[in-house]
C-alpha atoms as an extended CHARMM CRD file, in Angstrom:
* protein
*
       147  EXT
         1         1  UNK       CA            -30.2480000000       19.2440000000       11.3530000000  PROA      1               0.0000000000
         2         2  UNK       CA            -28.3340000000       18.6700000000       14.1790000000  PROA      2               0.0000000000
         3         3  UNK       CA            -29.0760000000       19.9080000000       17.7020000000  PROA      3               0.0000000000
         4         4  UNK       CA            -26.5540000000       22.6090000000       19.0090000000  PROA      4               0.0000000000
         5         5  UNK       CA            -26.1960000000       20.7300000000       22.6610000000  PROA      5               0.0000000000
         6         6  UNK       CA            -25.8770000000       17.4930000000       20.7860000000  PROA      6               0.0000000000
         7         7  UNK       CA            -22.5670000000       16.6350000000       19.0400000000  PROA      7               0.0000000000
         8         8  UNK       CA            -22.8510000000       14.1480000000       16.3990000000  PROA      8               0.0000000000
         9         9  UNK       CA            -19.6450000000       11.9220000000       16.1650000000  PROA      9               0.0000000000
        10        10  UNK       CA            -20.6420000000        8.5260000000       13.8740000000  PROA      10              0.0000000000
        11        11  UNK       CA            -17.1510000000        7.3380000000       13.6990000000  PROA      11              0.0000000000
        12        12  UNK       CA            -15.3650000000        7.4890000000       17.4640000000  PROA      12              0.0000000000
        13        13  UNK       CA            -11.4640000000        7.7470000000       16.7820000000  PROA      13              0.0000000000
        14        14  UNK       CA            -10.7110000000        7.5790000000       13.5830000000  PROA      14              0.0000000000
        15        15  UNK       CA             -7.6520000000        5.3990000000       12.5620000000  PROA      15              0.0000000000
        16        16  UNK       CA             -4.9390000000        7.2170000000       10.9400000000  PROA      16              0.0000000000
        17        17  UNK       CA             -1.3000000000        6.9580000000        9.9930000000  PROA      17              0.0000000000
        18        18  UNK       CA             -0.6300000000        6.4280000000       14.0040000000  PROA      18              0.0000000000
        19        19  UNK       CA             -2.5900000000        3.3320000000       13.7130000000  PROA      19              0.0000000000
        20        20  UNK       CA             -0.6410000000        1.7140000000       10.6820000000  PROA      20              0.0000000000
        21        21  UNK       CA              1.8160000000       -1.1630000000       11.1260000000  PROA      21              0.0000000000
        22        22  UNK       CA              4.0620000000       -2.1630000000        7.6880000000  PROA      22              0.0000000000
        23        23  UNK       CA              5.6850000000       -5.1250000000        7.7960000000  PROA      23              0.0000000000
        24        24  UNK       CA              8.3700000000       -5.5630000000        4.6140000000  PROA      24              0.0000000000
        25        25  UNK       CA             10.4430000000       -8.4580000000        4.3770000000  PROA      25              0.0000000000
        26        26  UNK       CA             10.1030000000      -10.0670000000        7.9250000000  PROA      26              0.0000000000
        27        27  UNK       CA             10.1710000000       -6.6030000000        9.8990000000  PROA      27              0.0000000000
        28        28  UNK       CA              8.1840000000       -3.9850000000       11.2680000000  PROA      28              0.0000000000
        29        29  UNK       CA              9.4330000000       -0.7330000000        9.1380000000  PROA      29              0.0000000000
        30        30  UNK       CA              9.5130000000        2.5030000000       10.9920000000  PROA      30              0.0000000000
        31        31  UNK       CA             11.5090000000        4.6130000000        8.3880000000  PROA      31              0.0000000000
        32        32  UNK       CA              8.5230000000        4.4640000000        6.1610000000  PROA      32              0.0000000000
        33        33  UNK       CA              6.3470000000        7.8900000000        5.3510000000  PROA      33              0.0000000000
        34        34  UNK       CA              3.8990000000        6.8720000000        2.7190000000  PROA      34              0.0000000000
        35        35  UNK       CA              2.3360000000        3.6460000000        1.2010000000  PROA      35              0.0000000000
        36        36  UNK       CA             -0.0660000000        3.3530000000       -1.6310000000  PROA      36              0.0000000000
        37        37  UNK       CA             -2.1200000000        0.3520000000       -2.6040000000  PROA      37              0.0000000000
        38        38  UNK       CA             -4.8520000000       -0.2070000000       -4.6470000000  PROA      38              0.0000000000
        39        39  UNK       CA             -6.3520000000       -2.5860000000       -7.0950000000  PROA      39              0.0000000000
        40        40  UNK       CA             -8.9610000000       -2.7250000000      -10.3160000000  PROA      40              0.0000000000
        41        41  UNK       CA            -11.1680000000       -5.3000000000      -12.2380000000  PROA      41              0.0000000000
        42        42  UNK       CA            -11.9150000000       -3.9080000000      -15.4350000000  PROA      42              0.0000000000
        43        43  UNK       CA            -15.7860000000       -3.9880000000      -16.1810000000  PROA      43              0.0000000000
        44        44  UNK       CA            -17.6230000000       -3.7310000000      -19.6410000000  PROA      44              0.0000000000
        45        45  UNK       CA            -21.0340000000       -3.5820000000      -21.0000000000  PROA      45              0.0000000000
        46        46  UNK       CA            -21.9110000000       -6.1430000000      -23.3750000000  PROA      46              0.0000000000
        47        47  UNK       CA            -24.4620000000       -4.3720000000      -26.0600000000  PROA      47              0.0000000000
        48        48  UNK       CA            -27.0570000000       -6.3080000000      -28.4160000000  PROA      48              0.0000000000
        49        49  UNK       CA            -29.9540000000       -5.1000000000      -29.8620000000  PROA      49              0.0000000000
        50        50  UNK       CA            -31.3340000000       -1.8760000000      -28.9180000000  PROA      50              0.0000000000
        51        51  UNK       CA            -29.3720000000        0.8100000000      -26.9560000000  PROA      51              0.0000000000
        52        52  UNK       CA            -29.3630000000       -0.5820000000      -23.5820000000  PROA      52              0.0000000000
        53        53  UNK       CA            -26.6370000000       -3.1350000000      -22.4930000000  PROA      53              0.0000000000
        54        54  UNK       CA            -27.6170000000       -6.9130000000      -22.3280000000  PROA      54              0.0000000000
        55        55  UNK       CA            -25.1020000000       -7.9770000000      -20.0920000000  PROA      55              0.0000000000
        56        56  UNK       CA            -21.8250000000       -7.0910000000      -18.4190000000  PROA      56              0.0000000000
        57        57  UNK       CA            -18.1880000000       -8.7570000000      -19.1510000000  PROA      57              0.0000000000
        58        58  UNK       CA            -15.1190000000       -8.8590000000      -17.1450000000  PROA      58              0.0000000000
        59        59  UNK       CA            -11.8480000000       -8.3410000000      -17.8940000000  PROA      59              0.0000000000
        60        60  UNK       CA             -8.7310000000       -8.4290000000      -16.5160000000  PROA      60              0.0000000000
        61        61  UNK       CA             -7.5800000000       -7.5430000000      -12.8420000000  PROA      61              0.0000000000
        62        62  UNK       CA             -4.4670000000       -5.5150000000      -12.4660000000  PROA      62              0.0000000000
        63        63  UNK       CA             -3.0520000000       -3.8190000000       -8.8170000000  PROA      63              0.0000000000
        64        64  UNK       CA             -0.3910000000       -1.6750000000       -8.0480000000  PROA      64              0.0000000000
        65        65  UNK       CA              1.7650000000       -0.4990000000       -5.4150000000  PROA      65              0.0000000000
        66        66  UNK       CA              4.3660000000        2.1190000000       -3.9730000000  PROA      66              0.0000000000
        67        67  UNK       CA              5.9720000000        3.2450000000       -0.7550000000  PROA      67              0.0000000000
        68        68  UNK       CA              7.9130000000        5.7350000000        0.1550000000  PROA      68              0.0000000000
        69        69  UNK       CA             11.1910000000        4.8310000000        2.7960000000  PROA      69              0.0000000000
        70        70  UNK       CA             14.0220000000        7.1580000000        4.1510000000  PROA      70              0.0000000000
        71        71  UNK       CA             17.2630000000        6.6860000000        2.8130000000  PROA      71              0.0000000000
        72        72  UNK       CA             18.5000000000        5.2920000000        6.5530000000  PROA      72              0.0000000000
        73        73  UNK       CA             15.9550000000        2.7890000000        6.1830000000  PROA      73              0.0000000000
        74        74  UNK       CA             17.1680000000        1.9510000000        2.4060000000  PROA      74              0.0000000000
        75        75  UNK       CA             20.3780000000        1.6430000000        3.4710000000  PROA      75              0.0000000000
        76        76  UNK       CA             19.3130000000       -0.7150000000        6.2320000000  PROA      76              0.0000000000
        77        77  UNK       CA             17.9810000000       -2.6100000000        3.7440000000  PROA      77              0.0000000000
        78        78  UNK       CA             20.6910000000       -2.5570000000        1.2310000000  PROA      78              0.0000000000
        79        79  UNK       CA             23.0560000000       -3.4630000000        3.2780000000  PROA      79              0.0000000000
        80        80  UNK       CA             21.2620000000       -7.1360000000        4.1410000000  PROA      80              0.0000000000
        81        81  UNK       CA             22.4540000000       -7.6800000000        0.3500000000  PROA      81              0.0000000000
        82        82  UNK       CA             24.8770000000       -9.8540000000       -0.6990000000  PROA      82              0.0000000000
        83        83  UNK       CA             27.7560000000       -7.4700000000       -2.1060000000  PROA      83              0.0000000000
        84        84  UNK       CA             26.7560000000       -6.2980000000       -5.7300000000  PROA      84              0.0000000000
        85        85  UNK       CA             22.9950000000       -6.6100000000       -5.4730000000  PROA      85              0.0000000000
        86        86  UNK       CA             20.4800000000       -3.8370000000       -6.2270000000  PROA      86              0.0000000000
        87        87  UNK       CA             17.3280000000       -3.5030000000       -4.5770000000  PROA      87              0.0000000000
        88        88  UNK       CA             15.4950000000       -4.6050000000       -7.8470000000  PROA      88              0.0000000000
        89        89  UNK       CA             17.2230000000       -8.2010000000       -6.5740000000  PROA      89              0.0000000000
        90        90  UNK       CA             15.5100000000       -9.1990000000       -3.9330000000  PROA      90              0.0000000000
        91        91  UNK       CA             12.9590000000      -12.0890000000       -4.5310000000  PROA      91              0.0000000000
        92        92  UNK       CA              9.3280000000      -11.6620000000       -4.6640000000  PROA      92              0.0000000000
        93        93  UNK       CA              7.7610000000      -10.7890000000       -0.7150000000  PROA      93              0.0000000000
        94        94  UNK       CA              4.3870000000       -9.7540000000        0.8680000000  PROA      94              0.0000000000
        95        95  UNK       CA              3.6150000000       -6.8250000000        2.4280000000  PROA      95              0.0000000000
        96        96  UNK       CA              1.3640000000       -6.7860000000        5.7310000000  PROA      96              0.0000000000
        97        97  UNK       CA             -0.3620000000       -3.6880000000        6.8300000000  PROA      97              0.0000000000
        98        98  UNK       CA             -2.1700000000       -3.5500000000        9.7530000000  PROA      98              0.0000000000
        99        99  UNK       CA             -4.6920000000       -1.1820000000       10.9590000000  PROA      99              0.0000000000
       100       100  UNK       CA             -4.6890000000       -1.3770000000       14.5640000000  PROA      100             0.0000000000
       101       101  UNK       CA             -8.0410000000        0.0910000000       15.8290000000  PROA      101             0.0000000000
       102       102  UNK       CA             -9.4750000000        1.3180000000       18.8950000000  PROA      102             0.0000000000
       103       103  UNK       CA            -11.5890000000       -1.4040000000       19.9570000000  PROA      103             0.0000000000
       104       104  UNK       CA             -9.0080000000       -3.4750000000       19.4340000000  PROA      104             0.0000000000
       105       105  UNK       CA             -9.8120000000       -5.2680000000       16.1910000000  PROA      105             0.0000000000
       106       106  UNK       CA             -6.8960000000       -5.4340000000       13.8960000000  PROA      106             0.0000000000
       107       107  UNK       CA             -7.7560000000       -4.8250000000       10.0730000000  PROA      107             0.0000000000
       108       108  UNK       CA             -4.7080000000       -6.8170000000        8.0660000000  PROA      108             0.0000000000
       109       109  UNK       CA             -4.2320000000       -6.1540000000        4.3670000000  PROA      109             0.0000000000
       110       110  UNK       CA             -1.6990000000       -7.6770000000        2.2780000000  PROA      110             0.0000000000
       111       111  UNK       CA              0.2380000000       -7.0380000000       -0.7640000000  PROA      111             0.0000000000
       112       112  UNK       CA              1.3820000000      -10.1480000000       -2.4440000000  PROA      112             0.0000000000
       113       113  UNK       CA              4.6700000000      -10.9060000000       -4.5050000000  PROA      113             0.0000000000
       114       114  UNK       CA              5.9470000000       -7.3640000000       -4.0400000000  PROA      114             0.0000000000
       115       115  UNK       CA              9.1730000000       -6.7360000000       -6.2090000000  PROA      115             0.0000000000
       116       116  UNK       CA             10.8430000000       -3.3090000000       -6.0530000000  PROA      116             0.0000000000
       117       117  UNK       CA             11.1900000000       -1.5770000000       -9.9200000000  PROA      117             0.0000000000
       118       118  UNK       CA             13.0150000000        1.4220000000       -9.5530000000  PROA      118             0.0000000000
       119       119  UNK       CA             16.1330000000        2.9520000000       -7.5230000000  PROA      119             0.0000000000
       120       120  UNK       CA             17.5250000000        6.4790000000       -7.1670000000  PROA      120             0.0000000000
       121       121  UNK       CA             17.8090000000        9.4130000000       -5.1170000000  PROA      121             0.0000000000
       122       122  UNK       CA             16.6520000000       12.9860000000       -5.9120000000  PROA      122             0.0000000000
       123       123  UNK       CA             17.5560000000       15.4150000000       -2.7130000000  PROA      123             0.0000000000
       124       124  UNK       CA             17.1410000000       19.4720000000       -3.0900000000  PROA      124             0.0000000000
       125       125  UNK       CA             19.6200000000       21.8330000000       -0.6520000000  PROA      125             0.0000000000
       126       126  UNK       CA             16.3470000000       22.6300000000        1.0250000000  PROA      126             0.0000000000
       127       127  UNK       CA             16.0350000000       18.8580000000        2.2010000000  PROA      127             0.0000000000
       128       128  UNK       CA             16.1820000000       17.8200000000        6.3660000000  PROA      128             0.0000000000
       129       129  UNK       CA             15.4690000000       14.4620000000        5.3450000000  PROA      129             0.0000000000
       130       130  UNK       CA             16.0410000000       12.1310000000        1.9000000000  PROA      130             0.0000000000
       131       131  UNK       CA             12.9370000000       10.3300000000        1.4220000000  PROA      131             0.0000000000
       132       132  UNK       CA             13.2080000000        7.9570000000       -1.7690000000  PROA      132             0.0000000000
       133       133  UNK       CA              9.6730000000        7.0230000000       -3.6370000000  PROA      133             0.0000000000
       134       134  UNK       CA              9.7920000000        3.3080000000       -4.7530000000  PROA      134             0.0000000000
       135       135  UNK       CA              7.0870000000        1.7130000000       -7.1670000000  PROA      135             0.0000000000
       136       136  UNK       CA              6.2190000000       -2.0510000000       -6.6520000000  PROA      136             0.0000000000
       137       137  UNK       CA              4.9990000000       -4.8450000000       -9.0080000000  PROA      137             0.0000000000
       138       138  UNK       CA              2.7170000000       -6.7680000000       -7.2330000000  PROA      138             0.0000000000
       139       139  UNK       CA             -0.1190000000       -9.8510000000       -8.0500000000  PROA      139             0.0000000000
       140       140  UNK       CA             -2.8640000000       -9.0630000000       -6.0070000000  PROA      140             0.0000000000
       141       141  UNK       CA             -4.4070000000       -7.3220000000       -2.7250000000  PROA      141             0.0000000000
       142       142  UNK       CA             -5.8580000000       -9.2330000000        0.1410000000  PROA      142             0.0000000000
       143       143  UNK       CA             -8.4290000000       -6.9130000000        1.7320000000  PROA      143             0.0000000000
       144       144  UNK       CA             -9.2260000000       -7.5440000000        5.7140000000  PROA      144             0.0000000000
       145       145  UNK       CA             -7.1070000000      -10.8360000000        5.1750000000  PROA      145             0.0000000000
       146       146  UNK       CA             -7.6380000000      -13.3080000000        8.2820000000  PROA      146             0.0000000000
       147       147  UNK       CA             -3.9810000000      -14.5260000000        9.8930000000  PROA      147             0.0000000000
């Protein structure tokens, strides 16, 4: 238990959305409010005789990814297009995120062969802002990737 005079803090600062650096298609991008990343590697048991596994198989490895951007910063975007082009156009890119922390120590992850899917606006009259929810196809995740 801890002691009343003592405060117990294990982690310092924590790093949160303040700390975060996204960099999409050459550029830092500030009009961004949420990113999602993540990855699996699909893991069996391999059964033989009696009930307990004998062994463990792996299948395949999938990842996926999403952001979400203002529609300023879509439009920023957009409008490096050539005339005619959807968003769903533009060639295969990485995305860097960087996790700037208080020592110091930059943690880099990155997305790889990002490719936008989708494209459309939904906006309510109770709406300040237009925020627009993309979903990426991706290859893979590099976890605390080295520059």
């Amino acid at each position: 238990m801890a002691n009343a005079d003592h405060l117990v803090n294990n982690f310092g600062v924590m790093t949160g959305w303040n700390n975060v650096t996204v960099n999409l298609l050459g550029r830092d991008v500030v009009g961004i409010t949420s990113l999602t990343y993540k990855d699996n590697h699909e893991k069996v048991n391999a059964y033989g005789a009696g009930r307990m596994p004998v062994g463990r198989g792996y299948k395949k490895y999938s990842a996926e990814a999403s952001l979400t951007l203002y529609k300023e910063e879509v439009d920023a975007l957009k409008a490096a297009l050539v005339p005619g082009a959807r968003i769903q156009d533009i060639a295969m890119f990485d995305i860097t995120v960087e996790y700037a922390r208080p020592s110091g120590y930059i943690q880099r992850d990155r997305v790889y062969n990002a490719e936008f899917t989708n494209d459309g606006v939904e906006i309510t009259n109770e709406d300040g802002t237009i925020s627009i929810q993309y979903t990426l196809i991706i290859t893979h995740i590099g976890w605390d990737i080295v520059i």
